[in-house]
C-alpha positions, 0 to 999 in steps of 0.5 A: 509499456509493461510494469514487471513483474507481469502474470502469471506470477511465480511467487518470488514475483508477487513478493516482489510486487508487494515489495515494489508497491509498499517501496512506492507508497511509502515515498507518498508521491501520488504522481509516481504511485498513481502510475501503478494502476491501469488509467480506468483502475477500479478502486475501494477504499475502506467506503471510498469507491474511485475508477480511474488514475486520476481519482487515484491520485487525488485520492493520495493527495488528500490521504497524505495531506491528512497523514503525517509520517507515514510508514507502511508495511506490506506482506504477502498473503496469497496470489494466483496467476493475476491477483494477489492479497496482501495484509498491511500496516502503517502508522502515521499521525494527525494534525493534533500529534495522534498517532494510528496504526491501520490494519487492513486488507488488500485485493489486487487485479493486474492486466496482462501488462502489469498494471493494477485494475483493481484494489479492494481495501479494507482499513481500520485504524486504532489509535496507539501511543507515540511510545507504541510505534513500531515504525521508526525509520527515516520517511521513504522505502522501508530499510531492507534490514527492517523487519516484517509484520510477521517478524513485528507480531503484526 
């Protein structure tokens, strides 16, 4: 079964297959978003080093059990025939009502079927207000009419 869009990716696809990851993050269902990758995927996660679907999921189990409101938004930044970069932002808040804004950067590998086999991510997080927050809709995909990191000054 393939995931599509699949390489080589035009641009307009990897936009969309930046879009389809962010839309699927954003739900916080590790189930639906583990599916993504390929079953022996290989995975950095700021120091957290995962190989494997399942690990994945675990993985985000644990992530959103720890942050509260999650929002995400993820752009483009370059692609070839299978890989894509992208750069990121959520926010989200702890179990003490802390809000965060993590930074980071993402590199992706896809299969010929459309999967993703690699995800090198780098994350920092900063610690903002809760009147800092830039990411106000309701829990799930982001709203089409939401603007962008760029459009955000992100």
């Amino acid at each position: 079964m393939t995931r599509r869009p699949v390489p080589p990716f035009s641009h307009d696809e990897a936009v969309q297959k930046v879009r389809m990851a962010e839309d699927a993050w954003n739900t916080r269902d590790p189930e639906k978003v583990a599916l993504a990758y390929t079953p022996d995927t290989k995975w950095r996660n700021r120091s957290e080093f995962l190989t494997g679907r399942e690990a994945v999921r675990d993985f985000l189990v644990r992530k959103w059990q720890r942050e509260n409101d999650y929002r995400l938004i993820k752009e483009i930044w370059a692609h070839s025939d299978n890989r894509i970069a992208v750069r990121f932002c959520y926010e989200f808040h702890d179990a003490q009502g802390q809000w965060f804004r993590a930074y980071g950067n993402e590199n992706w590998a896809f299969d010929a079927e459309g999967y993703m086999a690699t995800r090198h991510a780098s994350i920092n997080d900063v610690a903002i207000a809760e009147t800092d927050r830039l990411f106000h809709w309701p829990q799930g995909p982001r709203p089409a009419d939401h603007p962008g990191l760029s459009e955000l000054g992100l």
